[in-house]
C-alpha angles and dihedrals in degrees: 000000000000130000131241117276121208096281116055122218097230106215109210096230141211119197143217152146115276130189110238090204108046111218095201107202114181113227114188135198088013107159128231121243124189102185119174125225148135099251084050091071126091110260111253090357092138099232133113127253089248088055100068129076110185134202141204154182149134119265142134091026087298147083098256110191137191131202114188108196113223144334134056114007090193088054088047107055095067093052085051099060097039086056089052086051100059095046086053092047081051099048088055093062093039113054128097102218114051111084097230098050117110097238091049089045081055097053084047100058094043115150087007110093133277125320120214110234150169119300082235097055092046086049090053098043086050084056096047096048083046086063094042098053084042092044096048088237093303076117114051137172100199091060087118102113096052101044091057091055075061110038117260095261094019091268097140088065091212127119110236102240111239099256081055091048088047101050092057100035091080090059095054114092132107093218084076088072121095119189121184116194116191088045087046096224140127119212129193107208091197118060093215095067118115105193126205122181083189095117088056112024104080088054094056093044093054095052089051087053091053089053089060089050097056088041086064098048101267097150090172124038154139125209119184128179114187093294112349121081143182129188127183137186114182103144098108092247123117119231141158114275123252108263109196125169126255113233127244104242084209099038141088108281085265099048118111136200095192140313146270137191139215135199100155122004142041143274132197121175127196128216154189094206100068097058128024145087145204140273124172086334092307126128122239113179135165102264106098136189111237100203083049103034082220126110106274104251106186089086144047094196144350131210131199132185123189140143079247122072090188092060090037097056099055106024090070093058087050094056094038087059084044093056132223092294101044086028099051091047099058098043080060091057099047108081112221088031124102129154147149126246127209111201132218098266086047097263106148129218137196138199119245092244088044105141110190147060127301108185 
């Protein structure tokens, strides 16, 4: 990772809400539907309703949708469901919870030597570690454990008590993974890691989705998975970004604080206001600090924009743990990043290479 030299790359951005901890749900024989309709089209895109030929269908636990920009539906629709293909190969490695996927094959051997694995899984675990190490740890793969005291999305709607929090704190630590690359392995060295590639995962899975697309010819499109989004252009024409609002983390879902815009590159935000719920008035959500076990307070939502949708989906957990100072701070050294941060009492910052509106 590089830092940032004199001048910034302003990434035009699109933003919404992302899921630090992916819960990956396998959905099978969905089928794809392209309907066409006004409210369907970017905002402020530029192009026009019959250019636009959109896809869906439910995977990773989400409704994961893509809008090709342009040109011959019949064409496209081949280079649609291999895309969704592949989203639905990758899932399989990546979730924690089927037997057979490589993450839960990893849990499983941990403190038991390395397990040989994907390239892909090995490509994503290099990543999270990356973001750790970046992070300091405010991002961390081996969150597992905790995550299931609290249900892997908050769903059990209980506060760990502090002995439970305790017990499992000490296992949790990305030093204790070990890659190796050339074997193409990932090892636990305690056996009490639980590891979860959810907080990156998505992000990776949907790049790898945008390079099927170009394979087959998509020159324009927008793939959005829950959260996490990517848009390209790389048709040679030039057209008007995609300007799309930034939700208001304590509004209505249509509620917006500002807008950003995306021509090239991706976005994932992360939020207190998906997943959470109330004791005594007080707000529990599904980010959660890894050095506390409990959820990260110091922000409402975090926003980061960047050429690479790995790095975007879970560095922005990572900054919305850090909070707006520490978080702030790290999307300014890290050259192609920029993002914009909401605290936790609603006061709202901006990179120095932001481009975008903020009302």
């Amino acid at each position: 990772m590089t830092r940032k030299r004199g001048s910034t790359t302003a990434f035009i951005v699109v933003v919404a809400a992302v899921f630090a901890i992916l819960v990956i749900a396998f959905v099978f024989n969905s089928k794809i539907s392209a309907p066409l309709s006004p409210a369907n089209t970017p905002a402020g895109s530029g192009f026009k309703n019959t250019d636009s030929h959109i896809y869906r269908k439910l995977q990773m636990g989400t409704l994961v949708e893509i809008t090709v920009l342009g040109g011959d539906k019949e064409r496209f629709d081949k280079a649609i469901g291999r895309a969704f293909r592949k989203i639905h190969e990758l899932e399989n490695l990546f979730s924690s919870y089927e037997p057979p996927s490589d993450v839960s094959r990893i849990s499983g051997g941990a403190g038991q030597g390395p397990v040989t694995v994907s390239a892909d899984v090995v490509q994503v675990a290099l990543k999270a570690k990356e973001v750790a190490k970046l992070t300091d740890g405010a991002f961390d793969p081996t969150i597992g454990s905790l995550a299931g005291l609290w249900g892997y999305s908050g769903e059990k709607g209980i506060v760990p008590t502090l002995e439970e929090l305790k017990k499992v704190l000490p296992h949790v630590n990305y030093k204790k993974i070990l890659i190796d690359k050339e074997a193409s392995t990932v090892e636990l060295a305690d056996p009490g890691v639980a590891f979860n590639l959810g907080g990156i995962a998505k992000g990776y899975i949907i790049g790898q989705a945008v390079e099927v697309l170009k394979k087959y010819g998509i020159t324009r499109a927008i793939i959005k998975a829950g959260g996490d989004m990517f848009t390209f252009n790389v048709s040679g024409k030039k057209k008007r970004p995609f300007k799309i609002g930034i939700r208001d983390p304590r509004g209505a879902e249509t509620d917006i604080i500002g807008e950003v815009y995306l021509t090239n590159g991706a976005v994932a935000t992360s939020g207190d206001y998906e997943r959470f719920f109330m004791v005594d008035g007080k707000r529990y959500h599904h980010i959660l600090n890894p050095k506390t076990g409990m959820p990260a307070m110091k922000t409402r939502s975090a926003t980061v924009v960047t050429i690479d949708p790995t790095l975007a989906d879970a560095l922005s957990t990572g900054v919305f743990v850090l909070g707006p100072a520490k978080g702030m701070a790290l999307i300014e050294r890290l050259e192609g990043v920029e993002g914009v941060i909401v605290s936790a009492n609603g006061k709202i910052t901006t990179s120095s290479g932001f481009k975008g509106k903020i009302y």
